[in-house]
TORLOLO-842892 format. One record per residue: chain; x, y, z of N, C-alpha, C, O in turn; residue number from 1. Coordinates in steps of 0.001 Angstrom, whole numbers. Layout:
A / X / Y / Z / X / Y / Z / X / Y / Z / X / Y / Z / NUM
...
% end
This chain:
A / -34603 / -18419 / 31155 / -33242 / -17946 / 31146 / -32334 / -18860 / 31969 / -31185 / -19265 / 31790 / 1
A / -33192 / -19038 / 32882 / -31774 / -20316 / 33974 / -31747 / -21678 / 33353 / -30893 / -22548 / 33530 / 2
A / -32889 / -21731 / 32545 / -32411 / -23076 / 31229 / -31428 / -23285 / 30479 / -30892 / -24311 / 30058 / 3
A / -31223 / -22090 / 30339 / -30216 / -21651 / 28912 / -29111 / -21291 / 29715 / -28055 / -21545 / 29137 / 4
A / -28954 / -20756 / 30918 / -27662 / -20451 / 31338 / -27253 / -22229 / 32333 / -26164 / -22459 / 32857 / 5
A / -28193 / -22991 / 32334 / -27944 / -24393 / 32627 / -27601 / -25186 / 31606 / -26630 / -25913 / 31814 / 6
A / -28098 / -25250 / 30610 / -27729 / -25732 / 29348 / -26120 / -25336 / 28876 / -25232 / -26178 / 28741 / 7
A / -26002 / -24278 / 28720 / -24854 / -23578 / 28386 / -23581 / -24157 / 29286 / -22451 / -24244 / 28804 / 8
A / -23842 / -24474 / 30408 / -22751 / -24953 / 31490 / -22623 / -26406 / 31397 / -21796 / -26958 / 32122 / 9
A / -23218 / -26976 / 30731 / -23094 / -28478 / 30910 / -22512 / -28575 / 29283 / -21930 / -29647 / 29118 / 10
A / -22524 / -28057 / 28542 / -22084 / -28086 / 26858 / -20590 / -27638 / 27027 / -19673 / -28308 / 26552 / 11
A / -20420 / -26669 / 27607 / -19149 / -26572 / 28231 / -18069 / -27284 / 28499 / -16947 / -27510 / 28046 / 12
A / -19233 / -27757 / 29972 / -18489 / -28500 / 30694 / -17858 / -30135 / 29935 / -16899 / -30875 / 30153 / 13
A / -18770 / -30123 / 29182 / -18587 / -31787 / 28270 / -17539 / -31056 / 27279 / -16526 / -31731 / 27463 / 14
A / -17314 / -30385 / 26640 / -15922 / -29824 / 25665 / -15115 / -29704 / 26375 / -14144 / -30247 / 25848 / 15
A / -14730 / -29166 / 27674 / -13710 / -28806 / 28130 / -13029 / -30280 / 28686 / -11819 / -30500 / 28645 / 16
A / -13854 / -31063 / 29113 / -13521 / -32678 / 29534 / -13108 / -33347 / 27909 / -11917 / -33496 / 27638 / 17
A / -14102 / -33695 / 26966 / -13572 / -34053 / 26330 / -12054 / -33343 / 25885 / -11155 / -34168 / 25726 / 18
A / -11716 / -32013 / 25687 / -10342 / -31783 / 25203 / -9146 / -31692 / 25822 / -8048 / -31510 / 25295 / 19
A / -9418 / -31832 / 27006 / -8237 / -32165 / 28417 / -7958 / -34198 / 27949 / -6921 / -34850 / 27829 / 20
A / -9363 / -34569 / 27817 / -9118 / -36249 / 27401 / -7988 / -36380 / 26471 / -6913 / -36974 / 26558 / 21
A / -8551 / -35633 / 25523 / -7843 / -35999 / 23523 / -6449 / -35012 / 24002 / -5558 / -35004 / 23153 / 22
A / -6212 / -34294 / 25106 / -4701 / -33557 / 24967 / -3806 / -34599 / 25688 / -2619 / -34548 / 25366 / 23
A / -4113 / -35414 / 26486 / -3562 / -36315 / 27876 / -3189 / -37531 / 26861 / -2072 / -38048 / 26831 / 24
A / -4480 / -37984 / 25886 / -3992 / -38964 / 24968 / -3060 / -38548 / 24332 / -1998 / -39073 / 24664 / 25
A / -2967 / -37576 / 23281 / -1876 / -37003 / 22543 / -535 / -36912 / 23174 / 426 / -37261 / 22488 / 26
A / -302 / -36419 / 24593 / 853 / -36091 / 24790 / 1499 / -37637 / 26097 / 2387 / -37522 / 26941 / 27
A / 764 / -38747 / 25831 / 988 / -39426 / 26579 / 1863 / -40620 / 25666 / 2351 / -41549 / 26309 / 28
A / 2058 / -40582 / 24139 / 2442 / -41123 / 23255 / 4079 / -41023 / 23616 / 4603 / -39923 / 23435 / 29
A / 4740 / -41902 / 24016 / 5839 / -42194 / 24173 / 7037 / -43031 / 23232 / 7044 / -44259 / 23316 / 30
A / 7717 / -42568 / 22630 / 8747 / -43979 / 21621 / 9784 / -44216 / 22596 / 10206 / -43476 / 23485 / 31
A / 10070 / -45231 / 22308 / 11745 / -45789 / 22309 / 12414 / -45990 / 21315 / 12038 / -46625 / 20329 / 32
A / 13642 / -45388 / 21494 / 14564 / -45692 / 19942 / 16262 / -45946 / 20656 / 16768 / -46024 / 21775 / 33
A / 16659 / -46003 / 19334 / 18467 / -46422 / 19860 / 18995 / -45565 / 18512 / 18618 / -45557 / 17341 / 34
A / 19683 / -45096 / 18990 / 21006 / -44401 / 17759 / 22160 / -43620 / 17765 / 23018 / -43840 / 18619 / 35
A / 22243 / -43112 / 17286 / 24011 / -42795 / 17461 / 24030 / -40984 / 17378 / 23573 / -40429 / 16379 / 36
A / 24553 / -40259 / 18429 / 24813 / -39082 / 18689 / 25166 / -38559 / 17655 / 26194 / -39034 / 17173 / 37
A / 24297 / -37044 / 16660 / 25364 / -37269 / 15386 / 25931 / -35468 / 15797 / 26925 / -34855 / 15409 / 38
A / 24907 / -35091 / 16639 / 25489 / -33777 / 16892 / 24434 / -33132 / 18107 / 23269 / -33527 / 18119 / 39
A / 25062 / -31779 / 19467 / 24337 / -31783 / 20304 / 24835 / -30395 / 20377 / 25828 / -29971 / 19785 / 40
A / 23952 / -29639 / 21259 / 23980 / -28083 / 21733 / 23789 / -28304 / 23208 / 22647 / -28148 / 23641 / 41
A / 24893 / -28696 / 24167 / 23983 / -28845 / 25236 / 23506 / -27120 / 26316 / 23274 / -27066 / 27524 / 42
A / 23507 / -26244 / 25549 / 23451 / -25090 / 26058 / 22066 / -24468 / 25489 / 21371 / -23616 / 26043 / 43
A / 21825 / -25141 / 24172 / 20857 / -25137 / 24157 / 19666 / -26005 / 24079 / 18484 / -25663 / 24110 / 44
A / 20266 / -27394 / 23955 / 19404 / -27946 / 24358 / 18660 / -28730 / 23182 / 17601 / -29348 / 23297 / 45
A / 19524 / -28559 / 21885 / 19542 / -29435 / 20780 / 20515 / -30881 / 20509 / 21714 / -31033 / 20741 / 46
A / 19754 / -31630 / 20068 / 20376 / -32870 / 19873 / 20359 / -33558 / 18699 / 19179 / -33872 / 18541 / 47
A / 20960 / -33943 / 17846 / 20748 / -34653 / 16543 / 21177 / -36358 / 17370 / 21902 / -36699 / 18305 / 48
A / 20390 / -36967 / 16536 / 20543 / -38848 / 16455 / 20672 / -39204 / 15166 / 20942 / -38307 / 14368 / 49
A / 20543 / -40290 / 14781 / 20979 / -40996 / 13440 / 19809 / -42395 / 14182 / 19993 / -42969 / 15255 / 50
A / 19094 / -42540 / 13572 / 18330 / -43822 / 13560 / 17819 / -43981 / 12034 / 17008 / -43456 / 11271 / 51
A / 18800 / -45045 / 12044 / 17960 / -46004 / 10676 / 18821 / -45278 / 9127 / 18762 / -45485 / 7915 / 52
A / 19526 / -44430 / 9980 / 20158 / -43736 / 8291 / 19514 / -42421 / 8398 / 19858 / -41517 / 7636 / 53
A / 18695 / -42264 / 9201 / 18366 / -40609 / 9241 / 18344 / -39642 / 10370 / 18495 / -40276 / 11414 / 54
A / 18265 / -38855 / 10506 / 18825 / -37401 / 11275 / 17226 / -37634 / 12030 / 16184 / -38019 / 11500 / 55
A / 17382 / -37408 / 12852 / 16258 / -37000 / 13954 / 16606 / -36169 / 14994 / 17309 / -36537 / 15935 / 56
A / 15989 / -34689 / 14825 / 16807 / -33622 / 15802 / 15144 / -33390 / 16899 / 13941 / -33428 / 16642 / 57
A / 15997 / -33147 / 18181 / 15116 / -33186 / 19149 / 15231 / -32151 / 19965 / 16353 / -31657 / 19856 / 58
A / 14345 / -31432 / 20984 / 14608 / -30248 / 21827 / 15132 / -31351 / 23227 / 14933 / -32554 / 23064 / 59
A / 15750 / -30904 / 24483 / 16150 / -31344 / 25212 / 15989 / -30556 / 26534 / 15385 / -29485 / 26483 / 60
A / 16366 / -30895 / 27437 / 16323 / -30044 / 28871 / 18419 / -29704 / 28746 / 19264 / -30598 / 28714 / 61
A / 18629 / -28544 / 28713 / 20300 / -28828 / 28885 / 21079 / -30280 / 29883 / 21916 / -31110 / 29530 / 62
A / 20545 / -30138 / 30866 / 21223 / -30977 / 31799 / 20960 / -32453 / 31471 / 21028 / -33335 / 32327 / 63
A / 20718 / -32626 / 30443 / 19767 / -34204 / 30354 / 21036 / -34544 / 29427 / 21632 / -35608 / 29260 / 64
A / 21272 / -33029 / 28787 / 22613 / -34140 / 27727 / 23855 / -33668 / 28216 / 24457 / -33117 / 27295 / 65
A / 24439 / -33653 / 29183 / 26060 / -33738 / 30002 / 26037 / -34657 / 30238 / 25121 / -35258 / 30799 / 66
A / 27137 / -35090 / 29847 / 27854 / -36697 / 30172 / 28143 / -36863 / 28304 / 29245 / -37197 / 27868 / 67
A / 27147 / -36614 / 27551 / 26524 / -37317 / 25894 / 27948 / -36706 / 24933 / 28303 / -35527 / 24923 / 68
A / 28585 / -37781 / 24202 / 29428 / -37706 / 23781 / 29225 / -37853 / 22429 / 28590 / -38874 / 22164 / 69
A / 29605 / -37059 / 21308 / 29673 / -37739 / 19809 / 30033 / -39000 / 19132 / 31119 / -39549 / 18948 / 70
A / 28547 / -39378 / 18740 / 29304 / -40903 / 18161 / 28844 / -41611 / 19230 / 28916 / -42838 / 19149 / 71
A / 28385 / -41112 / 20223 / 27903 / -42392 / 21620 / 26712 / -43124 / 20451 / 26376 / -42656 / 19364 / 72
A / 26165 / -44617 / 21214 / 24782 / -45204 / 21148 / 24667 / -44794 / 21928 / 25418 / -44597 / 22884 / 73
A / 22715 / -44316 / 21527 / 22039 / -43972 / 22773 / 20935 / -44211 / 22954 / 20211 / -44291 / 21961 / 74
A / 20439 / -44392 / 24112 / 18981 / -45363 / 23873 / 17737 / -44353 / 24352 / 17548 / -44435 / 25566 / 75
A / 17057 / -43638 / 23826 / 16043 / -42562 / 24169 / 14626 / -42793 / 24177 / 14128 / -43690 / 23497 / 76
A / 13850 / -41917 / 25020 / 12556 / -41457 / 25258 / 11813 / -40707 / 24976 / 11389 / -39895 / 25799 / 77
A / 11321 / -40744 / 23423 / 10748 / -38926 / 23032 / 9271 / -38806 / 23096 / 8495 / -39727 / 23352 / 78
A / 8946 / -37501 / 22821 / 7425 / -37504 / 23231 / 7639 / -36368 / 21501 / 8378 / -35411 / 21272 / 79
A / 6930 / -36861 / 20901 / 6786 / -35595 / 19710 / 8256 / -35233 / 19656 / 9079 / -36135 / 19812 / 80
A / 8638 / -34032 / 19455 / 10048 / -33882 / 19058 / 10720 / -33150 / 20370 / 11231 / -32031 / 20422 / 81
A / 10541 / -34254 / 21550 / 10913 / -33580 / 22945 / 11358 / -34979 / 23485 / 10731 / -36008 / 23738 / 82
A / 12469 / -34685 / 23553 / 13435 / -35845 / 24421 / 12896 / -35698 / 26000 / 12801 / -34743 / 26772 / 83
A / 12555 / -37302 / 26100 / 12128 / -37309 / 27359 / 13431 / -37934 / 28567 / 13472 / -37459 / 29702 / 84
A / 14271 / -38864 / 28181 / 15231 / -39261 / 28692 / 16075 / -39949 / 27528 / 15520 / -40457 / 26553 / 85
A / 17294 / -39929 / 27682 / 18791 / -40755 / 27430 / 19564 / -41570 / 28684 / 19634 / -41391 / 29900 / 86
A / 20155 / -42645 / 27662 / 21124 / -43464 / 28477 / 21882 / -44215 / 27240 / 21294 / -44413 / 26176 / 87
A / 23437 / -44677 / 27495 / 23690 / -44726 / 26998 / 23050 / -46405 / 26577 / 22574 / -47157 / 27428 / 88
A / 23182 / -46770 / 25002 / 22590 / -48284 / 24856 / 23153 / -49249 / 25335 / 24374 / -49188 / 25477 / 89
A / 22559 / -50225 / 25659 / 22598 / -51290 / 25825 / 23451 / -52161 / 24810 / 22949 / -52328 / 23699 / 90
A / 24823 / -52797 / 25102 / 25499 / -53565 / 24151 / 25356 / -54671 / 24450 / 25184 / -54882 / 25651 / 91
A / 25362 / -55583 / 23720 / 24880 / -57133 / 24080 / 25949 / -57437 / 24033 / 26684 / -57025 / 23135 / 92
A / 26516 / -58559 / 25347 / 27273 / -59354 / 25693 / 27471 / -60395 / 24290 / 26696 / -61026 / 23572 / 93
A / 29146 / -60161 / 24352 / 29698 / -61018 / 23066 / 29781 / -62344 / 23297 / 30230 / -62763 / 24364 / 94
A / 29358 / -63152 / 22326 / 28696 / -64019 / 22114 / 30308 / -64757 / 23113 / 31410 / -64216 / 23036 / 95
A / 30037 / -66014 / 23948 / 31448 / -66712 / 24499 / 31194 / -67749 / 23456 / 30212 / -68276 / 22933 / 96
A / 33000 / -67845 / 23344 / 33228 / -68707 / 22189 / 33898 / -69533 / 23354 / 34516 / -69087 / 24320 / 97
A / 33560 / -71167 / 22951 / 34207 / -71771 / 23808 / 35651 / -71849 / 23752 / 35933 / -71822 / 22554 / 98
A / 36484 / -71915 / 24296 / 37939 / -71996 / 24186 / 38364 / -73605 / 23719 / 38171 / -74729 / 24182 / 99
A / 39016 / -73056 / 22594 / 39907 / -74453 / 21753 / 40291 / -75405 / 22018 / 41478 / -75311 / 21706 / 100
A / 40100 / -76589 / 22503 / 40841 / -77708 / 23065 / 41804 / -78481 / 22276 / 41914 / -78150 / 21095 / 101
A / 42321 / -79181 / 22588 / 43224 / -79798 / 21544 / 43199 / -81388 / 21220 / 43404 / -82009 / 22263 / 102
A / 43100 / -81841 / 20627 / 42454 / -83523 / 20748 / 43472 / -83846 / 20911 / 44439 / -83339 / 20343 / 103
A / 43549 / -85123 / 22039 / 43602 / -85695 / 22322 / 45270 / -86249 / 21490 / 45203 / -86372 / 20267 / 104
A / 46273 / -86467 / 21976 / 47276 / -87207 / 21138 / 47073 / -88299 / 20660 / 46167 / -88831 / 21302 / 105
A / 47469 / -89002 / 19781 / 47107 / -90428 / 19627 / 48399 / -90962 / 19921 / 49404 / -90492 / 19388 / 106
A / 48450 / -92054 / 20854 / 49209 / -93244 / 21428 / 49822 / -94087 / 19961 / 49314 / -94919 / 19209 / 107
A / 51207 / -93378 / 20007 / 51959 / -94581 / 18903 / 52492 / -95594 / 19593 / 53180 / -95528 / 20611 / 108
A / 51962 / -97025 / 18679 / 52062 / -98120 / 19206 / 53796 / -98315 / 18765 / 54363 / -97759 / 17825 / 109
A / 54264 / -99068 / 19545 / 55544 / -99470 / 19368 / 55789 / -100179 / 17769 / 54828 / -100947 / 17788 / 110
A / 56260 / -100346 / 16802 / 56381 / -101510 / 15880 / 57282 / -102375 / 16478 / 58009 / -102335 / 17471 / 111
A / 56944 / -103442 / 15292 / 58037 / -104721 / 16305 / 57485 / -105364 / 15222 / 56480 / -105528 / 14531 / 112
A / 59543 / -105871 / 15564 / 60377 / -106019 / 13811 / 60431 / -107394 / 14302 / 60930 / -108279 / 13607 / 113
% end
């Protein structure tokens, strides 16, 4: 009997490790994305984006989206369909165009008559 109630604890114990493993992997899956605010609840805590041409609606913490404006870029952190953080995106510095110079006059020579 203390075989079987030893046995029994170690079969256990190896399922309960393995499924704490495979839950830590699962929920450790992180994206990054960028897109455009298409609609938000911040009371409750819903958020729509636009990436790529499509709607991606996410749950939120309320306080995570004050400040978040319609139509913002926004550069996010989701885990499954749970916003992990926002900020607004990153715009890349416009390209400097060098400024126009003007060549140079050309020196008219005197004629001589």
């Amino acid at each position: 009997m203390k075989k079987l109630a030893i046995l029994m604890s170690v079969v256990m114990l190896v399922a309960f490790t393995a499924g704490v493993s495979l839950a830590a992997k699962k929920a450790a899956k992180v994206e990054v994305l960028t897109g455009e605010v298409v609609k938000f609840d911040a009371k409750k805590g819903n958020l729509v984006i636009k990436i790529n041409g499509k709607n991606l609606t996410l749950k939120a913490e309320p306080q995570m989206l004050a400040g978040i404006t319609l139509g913002e870029k926004v550069t996010i952190e989701k885990s499954g369909k749970t916003l992990k953080s926002i900020k607004p995106a990153e715009v890349p510095a416009a390209a400097e165009v060098p400024a126009a110079t003007e060549a140079p006059a050309e020196e008219e020579t005197p004629k001589t008559e």
